[in-house]
N, C-alpha and C positions, 0 to 999 in steps of 0.2 A: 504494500500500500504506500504512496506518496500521498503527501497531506501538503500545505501551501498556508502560509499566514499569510496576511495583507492588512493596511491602516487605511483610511478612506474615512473624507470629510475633515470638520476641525479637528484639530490634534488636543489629546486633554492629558495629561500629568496621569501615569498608571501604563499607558501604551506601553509601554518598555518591558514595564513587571510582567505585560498579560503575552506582551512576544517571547519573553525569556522561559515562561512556564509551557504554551504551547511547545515551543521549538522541544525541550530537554525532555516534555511529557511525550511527545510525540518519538525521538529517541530511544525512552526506555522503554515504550511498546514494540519497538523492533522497527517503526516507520522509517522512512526516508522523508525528512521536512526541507524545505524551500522556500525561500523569502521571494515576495513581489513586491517590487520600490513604484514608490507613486501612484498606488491605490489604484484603481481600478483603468484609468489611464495608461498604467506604467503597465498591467495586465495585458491591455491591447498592445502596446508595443514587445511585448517579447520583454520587460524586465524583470526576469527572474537568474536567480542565485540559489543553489544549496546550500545550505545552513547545516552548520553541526553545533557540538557543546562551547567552544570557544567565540563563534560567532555570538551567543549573547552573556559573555561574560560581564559581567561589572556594568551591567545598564539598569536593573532592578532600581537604584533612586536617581535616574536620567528622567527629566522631561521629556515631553515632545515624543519623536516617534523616530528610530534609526531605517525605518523604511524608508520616510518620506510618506509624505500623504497628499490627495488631490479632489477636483470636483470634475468628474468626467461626464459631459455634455454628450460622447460619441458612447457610452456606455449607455445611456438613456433609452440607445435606438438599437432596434430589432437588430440591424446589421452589427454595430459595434459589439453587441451581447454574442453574437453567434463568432466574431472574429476572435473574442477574448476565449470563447470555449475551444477555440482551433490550439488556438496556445496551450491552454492547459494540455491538451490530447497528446501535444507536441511532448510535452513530459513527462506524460503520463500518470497527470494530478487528478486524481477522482473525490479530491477532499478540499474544500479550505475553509480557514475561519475566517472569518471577515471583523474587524476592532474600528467601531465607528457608533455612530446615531440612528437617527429613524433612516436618512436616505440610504446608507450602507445595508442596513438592513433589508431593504425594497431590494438593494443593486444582489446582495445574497438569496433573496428567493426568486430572484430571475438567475442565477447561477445554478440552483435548484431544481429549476420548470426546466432549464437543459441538460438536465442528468447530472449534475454535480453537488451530492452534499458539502452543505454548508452549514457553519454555526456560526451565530452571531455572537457577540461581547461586546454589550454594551459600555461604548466609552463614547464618553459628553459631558463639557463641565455643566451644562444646562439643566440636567435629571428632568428632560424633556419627554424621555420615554415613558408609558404609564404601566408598561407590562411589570418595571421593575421598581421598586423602591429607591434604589441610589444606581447612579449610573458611576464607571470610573474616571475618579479626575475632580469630580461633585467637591468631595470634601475637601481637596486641595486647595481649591479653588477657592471657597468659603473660608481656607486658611486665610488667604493672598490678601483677598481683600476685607477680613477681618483687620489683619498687619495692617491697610493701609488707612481703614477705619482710625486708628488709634493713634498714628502718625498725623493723619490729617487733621483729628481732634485737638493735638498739642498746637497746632502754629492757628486752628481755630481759636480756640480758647485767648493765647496770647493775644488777639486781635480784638477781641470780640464778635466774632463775627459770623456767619451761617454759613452752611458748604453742602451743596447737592455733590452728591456723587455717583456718577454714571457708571453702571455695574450692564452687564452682558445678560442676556435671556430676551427674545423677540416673544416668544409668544407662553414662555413660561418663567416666573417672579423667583423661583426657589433660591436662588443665587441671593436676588437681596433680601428676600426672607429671612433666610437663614442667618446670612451675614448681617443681617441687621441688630436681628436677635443677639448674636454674638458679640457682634462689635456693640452693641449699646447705641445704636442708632434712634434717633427721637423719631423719625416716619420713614415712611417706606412708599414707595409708587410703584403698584406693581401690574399688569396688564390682567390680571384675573379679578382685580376690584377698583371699582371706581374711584379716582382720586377726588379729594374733596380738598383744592388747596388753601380757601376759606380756613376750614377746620385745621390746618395744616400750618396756616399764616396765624392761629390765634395759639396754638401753643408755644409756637415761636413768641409770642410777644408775653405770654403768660409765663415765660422761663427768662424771659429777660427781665419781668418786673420782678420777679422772687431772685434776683441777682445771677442768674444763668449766662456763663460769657460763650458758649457755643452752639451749635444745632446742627448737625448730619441728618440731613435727607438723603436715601439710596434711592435710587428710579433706576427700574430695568427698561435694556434702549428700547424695548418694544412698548414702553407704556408712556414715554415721552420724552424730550428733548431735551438734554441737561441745565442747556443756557435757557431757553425758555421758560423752564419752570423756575429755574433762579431770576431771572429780570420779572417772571409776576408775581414769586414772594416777595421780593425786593420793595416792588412798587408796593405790597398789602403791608409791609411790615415797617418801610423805613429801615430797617439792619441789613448791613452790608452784604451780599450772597452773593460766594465764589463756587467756579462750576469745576469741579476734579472728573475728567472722562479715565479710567482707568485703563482702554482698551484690552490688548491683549499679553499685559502685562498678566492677565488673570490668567493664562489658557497657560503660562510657562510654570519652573518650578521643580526642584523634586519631588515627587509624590510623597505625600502626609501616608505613615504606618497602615491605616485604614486602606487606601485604596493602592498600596502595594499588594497586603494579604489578601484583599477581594479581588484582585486583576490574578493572582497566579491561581488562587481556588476555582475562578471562572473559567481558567484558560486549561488546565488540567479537567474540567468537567467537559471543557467542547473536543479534545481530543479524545475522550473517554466514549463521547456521545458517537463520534464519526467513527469511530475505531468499530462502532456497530451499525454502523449507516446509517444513523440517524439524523437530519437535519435537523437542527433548534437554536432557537435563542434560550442564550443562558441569563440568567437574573438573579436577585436577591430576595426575598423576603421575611418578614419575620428571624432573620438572622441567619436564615438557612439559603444558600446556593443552590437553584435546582436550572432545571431545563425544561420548556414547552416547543410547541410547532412554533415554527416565525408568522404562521398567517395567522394564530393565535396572539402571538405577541404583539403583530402590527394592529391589531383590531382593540385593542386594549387603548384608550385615552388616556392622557397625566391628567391627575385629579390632583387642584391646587388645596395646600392643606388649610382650610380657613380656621379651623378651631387655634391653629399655631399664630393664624396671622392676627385673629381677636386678642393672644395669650401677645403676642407683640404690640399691640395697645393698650390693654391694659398697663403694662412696664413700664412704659417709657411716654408714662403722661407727664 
């Protein structure tokens, strides 16, 4: 049996862990594993390498991804899907895992529909996916910009002064949820609930009259504009509001303990799973690592946690 890793979409903190456990697990099953560089792109062009034990030595607390990763436009179509399975034939790879988000996941169950199992690993700092409770990279992630929370807060404070801060998630908040939580943030804007900046502009001015010399507001980019929301508290409040975009300062990093251990337990489950032909996305729940079908997994929505996000207002009145 030949098996094949790949990374594909944004890169999140964990990728490294979840290639070093597939590649050694895949090994001591007796396989032959193969790296593909630049994600399903690099697939079409013929980028693959055999990998052995030294190939992923010393990458476990590396960022990013030593594939390389991409968004491939020629993979989307009928013909690019059938040109990438020529390849694999070419090596005679009847296995791969595919380490990405929801699109990866689509691009592995059309790897799938052409005879090739595949297992998904969910990695995304976004925990966008809903089949799973944490995707890998999540809690790194939450690190990063907890750190920057706190850093930001000091040269706030010294100033007096208010500071949105532009945190990553298009259509899901977890990021600054979480990190809000943690970092001690006073509000949060997040695309799964309605911002109320009124409500938003008066505890700001209710922390200033009780002697408060700071205010962090996190808005994920998909619920609104960083400057924007700062030039209209500004204007409600009178106090000075500075915009911090973090970009993709959050996506780097070496992976936080947590999503070292869940990137190898997951990545040792998906060679375990093809090892019997089984196609699946792997996930987390309730503490435990399991595997479903990916048409199961894709059909699954993120459900935004609001009881966390109440238990985040309440705190930080």
């Amino acid at each position: 049996m030949n098996i094949a890793v790949m990374t594909s979409g944004g890169d999140a903190p964990g990728m490294n862990a979840a290639i070093r456990a597939v590649v050694r697990a895949s090994i001591y099953k007796g396989m032959d594993v193969y790296g593909i560089y630049g994600g399903f792109e690099g697939l079409i062009e013929g980028k693959i390498e055999k990998l052995n034990l030294s190939s992923v030595a010393d990458i476990i607390q590396k960022g990013g991804t030593f594939l390389g990763t991409s968004r491939s436009k020629r993979f989307e179509t009928k013909e690019g899907q059938e040109e990438a399975v020529k390849i694999l034939q070419v090596y005679n790879i009847d296995k791969v895992v595919v380490l990405g988000g929801d699109g990866s996941a689509k691009g592995a169950l059309a790897l799938r529909d052409h005879g090739i199992n595949t297992a998904v690993i969910p990695c995304t700092i976004d925990n966008d996916m809903g089949y799973t409770e944490s995707t890998i990279g999540f809690y790194t992630a939450v690190e990063t910009i907890t750190d920057a929370i706190s850093k930001i807060r000091d040269t706030t404070e010294a100033h007096g002064r208010a500071n949105v801060v532009e945190v990553m998630g298009r259509s899901c908040g977890d990021l600054a949820l979480y990190a809000g939580i943690s970092g001690g943030a006073e509000s949060i804007i997040v695309p799964e609930m309605e911002a109320d900046l009124d409500e938003i502009a008066k505890k700001m001015l209710m922390g200033k009259n009780r002697g408060k010399r700071h205010h962090i507001i996190l808005v994920a980019e998909g619920a609104g504009e960083g400057h924007k929301v700062a030039k209209e508290l500004q204007s409600l409040t009178g106090i000075e509001t500075r915009v911090t975009i973090l970009g993709y300062i959050q996506r780097g990093g070496s992976p936080s303990p947590v999503d070292r251990i869940m990137a190898t337990s997951m990545g040792v489950l998906a060679v375990e799973s093809l090892s019997e032909d089984k196609s699946v996305a792997i996930g987390i729940r309730g503490g435990r690592i399991f595997a479903e079908s990916i048409e199961t997994a894709l059909r699954k929505k993120n459900k935004f946690n609001k009881k966390l996000y109440e238990t985040m207002k309440m705190v930080s009145i």
